[in-house]
FIFILUM-234595 format. One record per atom (N, C-alpha, C, CB): x negated, y, z. Coordinates in steps of 0.05 Angstrom, whole numbers, plus 32768, in hexadecimal, padded with zeros to 4 digits. Atoms other than C-alpha are relative to their C-alpha. Glycine has a CB too. Layout:
% residues N
XYZ;...
END
This chain:
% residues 230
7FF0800D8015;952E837C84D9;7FEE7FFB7FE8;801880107FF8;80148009801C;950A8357849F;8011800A7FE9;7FF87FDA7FFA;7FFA80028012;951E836D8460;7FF47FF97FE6;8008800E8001;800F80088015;9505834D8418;801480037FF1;7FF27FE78000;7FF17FF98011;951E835F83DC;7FEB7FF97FE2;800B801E8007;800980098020;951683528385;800B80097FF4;80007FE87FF4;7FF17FFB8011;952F836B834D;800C7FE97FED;7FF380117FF5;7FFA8019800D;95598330832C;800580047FDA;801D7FF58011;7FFD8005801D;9556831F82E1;800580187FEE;80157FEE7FFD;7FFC7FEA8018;9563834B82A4;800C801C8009;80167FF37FEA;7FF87FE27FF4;9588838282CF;7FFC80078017;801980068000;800F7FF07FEF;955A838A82FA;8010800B8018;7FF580167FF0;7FEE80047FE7;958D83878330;7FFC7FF88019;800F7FF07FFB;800B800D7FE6;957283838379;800A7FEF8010;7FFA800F800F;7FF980117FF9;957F834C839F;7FEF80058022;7FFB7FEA7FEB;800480007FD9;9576835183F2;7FFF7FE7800E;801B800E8012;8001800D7FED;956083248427;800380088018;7FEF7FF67FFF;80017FF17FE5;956C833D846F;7FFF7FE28013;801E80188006;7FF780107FE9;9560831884AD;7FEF800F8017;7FFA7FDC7FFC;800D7FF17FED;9547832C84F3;7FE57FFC7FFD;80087FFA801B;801780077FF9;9508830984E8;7FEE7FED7FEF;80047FF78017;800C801C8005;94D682CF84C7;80107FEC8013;7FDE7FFF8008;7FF1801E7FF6;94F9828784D3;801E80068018;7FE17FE98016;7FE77FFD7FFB;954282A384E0;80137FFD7FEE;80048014800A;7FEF8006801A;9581829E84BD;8002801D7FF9;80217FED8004;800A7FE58009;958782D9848E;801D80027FEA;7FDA80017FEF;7FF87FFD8012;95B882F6845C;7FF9800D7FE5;800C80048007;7FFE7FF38020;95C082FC840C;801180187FF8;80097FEB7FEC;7FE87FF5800E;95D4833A83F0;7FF980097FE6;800C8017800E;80007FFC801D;95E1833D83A3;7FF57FF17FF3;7FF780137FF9;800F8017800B;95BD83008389;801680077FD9;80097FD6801A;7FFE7FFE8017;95BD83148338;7FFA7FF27FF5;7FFB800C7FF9;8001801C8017;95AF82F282F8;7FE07FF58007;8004800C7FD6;802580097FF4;957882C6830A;7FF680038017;7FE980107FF5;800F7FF87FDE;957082D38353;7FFC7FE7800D;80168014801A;800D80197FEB;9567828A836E;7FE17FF88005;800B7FE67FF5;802280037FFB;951D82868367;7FF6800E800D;7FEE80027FEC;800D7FED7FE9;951182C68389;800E7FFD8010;7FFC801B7FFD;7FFF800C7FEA;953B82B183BB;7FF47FF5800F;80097FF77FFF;800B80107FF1;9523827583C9;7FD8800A800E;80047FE57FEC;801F7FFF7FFB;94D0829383C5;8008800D801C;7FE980127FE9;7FFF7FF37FEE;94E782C483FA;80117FED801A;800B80197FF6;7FF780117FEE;950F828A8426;7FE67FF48005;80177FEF7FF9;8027800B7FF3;94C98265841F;7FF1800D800E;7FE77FFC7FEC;80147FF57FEF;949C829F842D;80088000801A;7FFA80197FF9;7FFE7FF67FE3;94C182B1846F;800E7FEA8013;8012801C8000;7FF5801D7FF5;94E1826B8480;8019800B800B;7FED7FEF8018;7FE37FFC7FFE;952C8287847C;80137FF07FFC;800880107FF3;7FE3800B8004;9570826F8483;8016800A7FF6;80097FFA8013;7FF17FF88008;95A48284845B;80187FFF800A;7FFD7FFB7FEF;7FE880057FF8;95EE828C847F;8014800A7FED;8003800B8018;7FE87FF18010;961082BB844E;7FFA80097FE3;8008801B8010;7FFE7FE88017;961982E3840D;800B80187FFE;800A7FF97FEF;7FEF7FEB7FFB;962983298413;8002800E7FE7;7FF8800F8015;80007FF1801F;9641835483CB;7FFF8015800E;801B7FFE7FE8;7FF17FE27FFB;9642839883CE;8011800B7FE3;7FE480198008;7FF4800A8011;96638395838A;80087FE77FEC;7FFC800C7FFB;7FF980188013;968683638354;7FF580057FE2;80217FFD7FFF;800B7FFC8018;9659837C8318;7FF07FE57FF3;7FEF80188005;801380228011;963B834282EB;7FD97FFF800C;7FFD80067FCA;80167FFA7FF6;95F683578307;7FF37FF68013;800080128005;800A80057FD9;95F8834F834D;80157FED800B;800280238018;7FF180137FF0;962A8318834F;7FF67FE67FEF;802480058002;8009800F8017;960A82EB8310;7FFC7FE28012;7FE080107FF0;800680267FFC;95E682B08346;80138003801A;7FD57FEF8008;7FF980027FE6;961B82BA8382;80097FE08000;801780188009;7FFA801A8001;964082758377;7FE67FE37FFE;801380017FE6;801580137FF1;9600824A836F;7FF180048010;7FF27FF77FF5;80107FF87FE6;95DF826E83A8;80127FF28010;7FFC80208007;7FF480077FE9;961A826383D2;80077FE28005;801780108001;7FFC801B800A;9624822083B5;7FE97FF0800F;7FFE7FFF7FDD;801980107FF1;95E2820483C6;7FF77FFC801A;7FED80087FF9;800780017FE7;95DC8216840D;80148002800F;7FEF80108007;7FE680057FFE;962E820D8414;7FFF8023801C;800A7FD5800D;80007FEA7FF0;962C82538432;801980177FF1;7FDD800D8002;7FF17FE98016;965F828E8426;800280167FF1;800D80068005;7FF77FE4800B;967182C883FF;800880188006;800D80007FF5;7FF47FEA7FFB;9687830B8414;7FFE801D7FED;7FF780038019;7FF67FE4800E;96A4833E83E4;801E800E800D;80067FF97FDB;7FEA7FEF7FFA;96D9837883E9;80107FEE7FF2;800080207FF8;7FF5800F8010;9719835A83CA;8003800F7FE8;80167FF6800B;80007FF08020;971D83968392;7FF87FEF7FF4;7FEF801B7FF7;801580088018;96E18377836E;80077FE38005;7FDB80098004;800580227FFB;96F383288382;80027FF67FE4;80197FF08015;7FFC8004801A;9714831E833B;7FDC7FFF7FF0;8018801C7FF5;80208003800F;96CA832C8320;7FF47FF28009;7FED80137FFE;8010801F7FF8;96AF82EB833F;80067FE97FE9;800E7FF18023;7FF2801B8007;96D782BC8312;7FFC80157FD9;802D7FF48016;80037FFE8016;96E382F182D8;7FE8801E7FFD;801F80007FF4;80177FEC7FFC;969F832782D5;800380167FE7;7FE07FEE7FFF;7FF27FF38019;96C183398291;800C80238001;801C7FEC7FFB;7FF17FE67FFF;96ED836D82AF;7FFC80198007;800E7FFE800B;80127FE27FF7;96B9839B82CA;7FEC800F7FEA;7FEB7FF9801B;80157FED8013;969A83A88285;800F80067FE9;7FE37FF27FF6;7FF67FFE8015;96AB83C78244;80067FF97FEF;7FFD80077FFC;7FFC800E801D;96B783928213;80197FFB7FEE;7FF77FE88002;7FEC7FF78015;96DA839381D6;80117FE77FFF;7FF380097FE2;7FEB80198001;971A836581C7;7FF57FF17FFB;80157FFD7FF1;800680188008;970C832481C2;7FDA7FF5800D;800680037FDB;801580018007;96C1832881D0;7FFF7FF18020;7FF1801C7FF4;800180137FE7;96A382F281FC;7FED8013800E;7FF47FDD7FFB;80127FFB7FEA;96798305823D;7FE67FEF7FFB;800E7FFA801C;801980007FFC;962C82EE822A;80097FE27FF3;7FF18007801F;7FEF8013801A;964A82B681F1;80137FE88016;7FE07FE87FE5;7FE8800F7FFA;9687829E8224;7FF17FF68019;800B7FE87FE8;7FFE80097FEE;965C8289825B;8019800A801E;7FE780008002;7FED7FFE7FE1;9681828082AA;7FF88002800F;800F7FF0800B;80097FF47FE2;9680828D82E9;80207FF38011;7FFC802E8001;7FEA800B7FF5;96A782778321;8000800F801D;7FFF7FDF7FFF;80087FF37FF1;96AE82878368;7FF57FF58012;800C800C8006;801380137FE5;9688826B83AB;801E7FEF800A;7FED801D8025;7FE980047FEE;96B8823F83CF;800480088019;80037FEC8002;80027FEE7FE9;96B2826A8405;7FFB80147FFE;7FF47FFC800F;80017FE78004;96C882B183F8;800D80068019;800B800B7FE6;7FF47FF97FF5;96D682DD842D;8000801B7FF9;7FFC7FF78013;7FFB7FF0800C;96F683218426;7FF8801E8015;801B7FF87FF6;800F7FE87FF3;96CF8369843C;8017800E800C;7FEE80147FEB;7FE67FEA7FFC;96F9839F845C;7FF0801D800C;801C7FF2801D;800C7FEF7FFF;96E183DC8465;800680168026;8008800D7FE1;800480047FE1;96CB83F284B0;7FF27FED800B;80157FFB800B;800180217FEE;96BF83A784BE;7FDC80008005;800E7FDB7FE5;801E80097FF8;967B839384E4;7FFE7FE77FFE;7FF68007801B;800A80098003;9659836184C8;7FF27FE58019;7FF980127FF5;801780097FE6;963583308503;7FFC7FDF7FF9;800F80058026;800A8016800A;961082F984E0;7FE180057FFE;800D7FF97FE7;801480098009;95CC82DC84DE;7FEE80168016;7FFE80007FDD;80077FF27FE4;95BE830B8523;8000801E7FFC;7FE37FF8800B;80077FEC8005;95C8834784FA;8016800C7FFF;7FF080027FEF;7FE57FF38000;95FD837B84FB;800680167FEE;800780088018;7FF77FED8013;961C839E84BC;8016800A7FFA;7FFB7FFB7FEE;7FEC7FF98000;964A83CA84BA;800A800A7FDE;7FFD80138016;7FFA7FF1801B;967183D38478;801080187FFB;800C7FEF7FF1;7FF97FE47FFD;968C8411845D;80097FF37FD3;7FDB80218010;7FF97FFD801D;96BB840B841D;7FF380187FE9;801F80058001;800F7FE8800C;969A843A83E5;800B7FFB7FE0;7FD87FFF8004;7FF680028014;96C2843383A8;7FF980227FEB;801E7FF8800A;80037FE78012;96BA845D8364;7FE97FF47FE8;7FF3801F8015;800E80068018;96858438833C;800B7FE38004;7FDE80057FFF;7FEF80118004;96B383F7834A;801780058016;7FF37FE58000;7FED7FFD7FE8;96F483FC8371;7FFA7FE4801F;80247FFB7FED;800280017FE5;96D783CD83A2;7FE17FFF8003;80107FE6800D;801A80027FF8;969483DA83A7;7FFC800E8023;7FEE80117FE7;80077FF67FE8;967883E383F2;7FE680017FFF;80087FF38014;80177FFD7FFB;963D83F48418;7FFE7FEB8018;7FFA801D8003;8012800B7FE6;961183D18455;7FF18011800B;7FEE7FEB7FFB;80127FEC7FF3;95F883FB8484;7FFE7FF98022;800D80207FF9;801380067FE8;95CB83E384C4;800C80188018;7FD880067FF6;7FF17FEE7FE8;95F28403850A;7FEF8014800B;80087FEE8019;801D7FE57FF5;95C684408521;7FF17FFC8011;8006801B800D;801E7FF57FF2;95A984348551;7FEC7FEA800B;80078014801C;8020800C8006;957884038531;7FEE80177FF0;80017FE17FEA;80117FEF8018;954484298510;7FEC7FE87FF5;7FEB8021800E;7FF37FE4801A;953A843C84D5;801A7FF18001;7FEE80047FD5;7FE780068015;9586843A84BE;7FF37FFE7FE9;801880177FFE;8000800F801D;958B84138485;801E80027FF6;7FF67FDF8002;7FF38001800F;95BC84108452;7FFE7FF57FEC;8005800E7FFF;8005800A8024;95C383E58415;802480097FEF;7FF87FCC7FFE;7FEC7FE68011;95E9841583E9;80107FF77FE2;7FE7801D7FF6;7FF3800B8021;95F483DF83A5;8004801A7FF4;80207FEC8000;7FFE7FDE800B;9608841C8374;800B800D8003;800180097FEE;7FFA7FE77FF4;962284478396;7FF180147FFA;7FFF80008019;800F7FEB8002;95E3846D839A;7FE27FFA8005;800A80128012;801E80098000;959B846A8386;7FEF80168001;7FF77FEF7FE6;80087FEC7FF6;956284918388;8001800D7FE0;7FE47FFC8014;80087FF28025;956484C98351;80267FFF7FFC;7FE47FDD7FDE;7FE78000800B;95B584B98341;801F7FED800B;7FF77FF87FE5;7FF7800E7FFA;95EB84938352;80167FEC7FF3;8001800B800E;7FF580198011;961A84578334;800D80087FEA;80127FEF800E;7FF77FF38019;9632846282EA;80268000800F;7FF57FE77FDA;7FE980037FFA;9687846D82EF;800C7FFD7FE2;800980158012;7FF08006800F;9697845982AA;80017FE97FF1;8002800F7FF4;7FF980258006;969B841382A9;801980018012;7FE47FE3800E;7FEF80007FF9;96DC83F582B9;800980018014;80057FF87FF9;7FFE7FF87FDF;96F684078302;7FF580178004;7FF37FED8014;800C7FE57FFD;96CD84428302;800B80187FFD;7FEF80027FF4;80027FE67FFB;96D7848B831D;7FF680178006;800480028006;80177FED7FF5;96AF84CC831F;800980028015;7FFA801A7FF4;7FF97FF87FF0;96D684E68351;80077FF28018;800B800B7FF8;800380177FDD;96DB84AD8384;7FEA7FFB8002;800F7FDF8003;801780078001;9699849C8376;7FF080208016;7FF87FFB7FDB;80057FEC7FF4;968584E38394;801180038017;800080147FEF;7FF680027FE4;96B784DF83CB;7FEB7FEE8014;801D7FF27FFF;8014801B7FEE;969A849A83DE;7FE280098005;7FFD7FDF7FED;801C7FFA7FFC;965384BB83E1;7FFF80178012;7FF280057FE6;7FFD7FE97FF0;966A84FA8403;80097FED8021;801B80177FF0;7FF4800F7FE5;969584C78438;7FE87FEC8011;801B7FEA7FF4;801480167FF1;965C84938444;7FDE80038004;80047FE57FF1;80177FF77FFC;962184A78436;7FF48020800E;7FFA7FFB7FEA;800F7FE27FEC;961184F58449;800080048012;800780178000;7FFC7FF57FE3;962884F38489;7FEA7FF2800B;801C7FFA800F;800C800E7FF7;95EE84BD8493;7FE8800F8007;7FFF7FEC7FF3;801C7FF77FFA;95A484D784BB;7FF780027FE1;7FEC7FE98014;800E8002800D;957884EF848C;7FE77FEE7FFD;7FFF80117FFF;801D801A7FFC;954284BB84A1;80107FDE7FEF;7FF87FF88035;7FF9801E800A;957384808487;7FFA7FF57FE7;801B7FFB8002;800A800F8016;955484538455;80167FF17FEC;7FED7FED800D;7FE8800D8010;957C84448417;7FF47FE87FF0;800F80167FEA;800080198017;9579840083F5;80147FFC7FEC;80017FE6800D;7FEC8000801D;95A0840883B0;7FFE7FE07FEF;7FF0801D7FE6;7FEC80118017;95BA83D88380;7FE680007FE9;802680157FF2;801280038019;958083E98350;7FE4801D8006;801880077FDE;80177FEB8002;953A840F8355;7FF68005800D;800280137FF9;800A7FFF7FF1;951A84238381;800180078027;7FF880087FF2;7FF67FFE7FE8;9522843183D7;7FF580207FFC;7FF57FEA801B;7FF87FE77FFD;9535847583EB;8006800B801E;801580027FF0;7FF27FFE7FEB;954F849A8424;801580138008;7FF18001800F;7FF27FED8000;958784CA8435;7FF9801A7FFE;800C7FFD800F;80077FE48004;956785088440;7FF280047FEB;7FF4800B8013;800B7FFD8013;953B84FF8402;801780047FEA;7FEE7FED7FFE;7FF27FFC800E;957A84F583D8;801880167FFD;80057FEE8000;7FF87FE77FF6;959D852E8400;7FF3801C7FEE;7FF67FFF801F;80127FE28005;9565855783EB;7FFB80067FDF;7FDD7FFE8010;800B8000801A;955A8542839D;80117FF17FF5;7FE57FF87FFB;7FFF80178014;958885158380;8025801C7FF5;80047FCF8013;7FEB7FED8011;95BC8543834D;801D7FFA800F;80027FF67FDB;7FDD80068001;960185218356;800280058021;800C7FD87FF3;7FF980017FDF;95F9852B83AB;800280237FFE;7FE37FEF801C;80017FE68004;95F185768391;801F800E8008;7FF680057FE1;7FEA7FF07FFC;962D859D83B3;80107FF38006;8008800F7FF0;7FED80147FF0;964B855D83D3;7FFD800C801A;7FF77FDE8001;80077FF67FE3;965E8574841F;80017FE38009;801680188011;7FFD800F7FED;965A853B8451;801E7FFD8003;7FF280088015;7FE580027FF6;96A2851C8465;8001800B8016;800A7FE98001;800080007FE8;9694852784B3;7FE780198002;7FFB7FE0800D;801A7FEA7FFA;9655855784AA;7FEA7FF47FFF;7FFE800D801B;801A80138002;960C8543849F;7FF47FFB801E;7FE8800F7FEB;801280097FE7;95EB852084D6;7FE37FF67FFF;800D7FEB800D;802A7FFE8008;9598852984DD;7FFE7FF18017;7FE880278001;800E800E7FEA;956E85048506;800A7FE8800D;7FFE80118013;7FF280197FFB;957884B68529;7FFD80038017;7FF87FE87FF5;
END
């Protein structure tokens, strides 16, 4: 599986390419403020095709270029429906005060082609197969992507859920400590420690490293029990 990735614009917000290969079709996940140029360098370098857009949340960050991405290559969208409202209004997932515009009033709109996540559901686009996994708590619909086992390495792109070192703030609006730590106890621990995490922001990681060092997984049990080795 090819993966290429960037950090997009001012929040440094990663932005994903996946496809099986050089000169296949491939999916977007998270295209942030400013992500069409690194898009496109990475569709040049590897001569990709774009079929989809995949969110793993509705945060202003990682949803900023979804509509002229999807726009331009008339391709679709896929978010949870929690977060869909944050496509059109990005307002409601942050703290601002009465009256106060979002970045002096600009908009946003949505792809004309949204489709809606569900948690369980497998993925099977662009030859690749992702299975999603609802993970609510740093937005009520934030999900994960996580590569079927038994490709190796498991992969996972974790959006914030969980990075290396910490995992997604919970007090922005929609946000919960305590689901937020379910959803990390439910989806992630139970995963191999060999599986490679792709976060929402910073750097790549892997389960058993964050198992082993990262504070907030400190005295989380597994939902099902931890499972080592692929």
């Amino acid at each position: 599986m090819l993966v290429a990735g960037f950090p997009a614009g001012s929040f440094a917000a990663n932005c994903y390419l996946v496809a099986t290969g050089p000169g296949a079709e491939c999916l977007i996940i998270d295209p942030g403020e400013d992500a069409e140029r690194g898009i496109e360098e990475i569709i040049e370098r590897y001569r990709l095709r774009p079929v989809a857009v995949l969110l793993t949340h509705g945060h202003l960050d990682h949803i900023w270029s979804v509509a002229p991405v999807c726009g331009a290559r008339d391709i679709p969208a896929f978010i949870h429906p929690a977060d869909r409202a944050l496509l059109t209004d990005p307002a409601k997932g942050l703290p601002l005060a009465p009256g106060q515009q979002l970045f002096g009033g600009i908009t946003f709109s949505e792809p004309d082609d949204v489709r809606e996540l569900t948690d369980g559901m497998t993925l099977q686009l662009a030859g690749v197969d992702l299975v999603v996994d609802h993970a609510p708590g740093h937005t009520p619909g934030s999900v994960t992507f996580r590569v079927p086992w038994s490709a190796e390495p498991g992969t996972i792109f974790t959006g914030d859920l969980l990075f290396a070192g910490s995992i997604g703030r919970t007090d922005l609006p929609g946000g919960d400590y305590e689901t937020i730590l379910n959803s990390l106890a439910r989806v992630c621990l139970p995963l191999a420690d060999e599986t490679v995490v792709l976060s929402g922001h910073g750097p790549q990681t892997t389960i058993g490293a964050e198992r082993a060092h990262n504070p907030f997984l400190a005295g989380l049990a597994p939902a099902d029990g931890p499972v080592r080795g692929l």
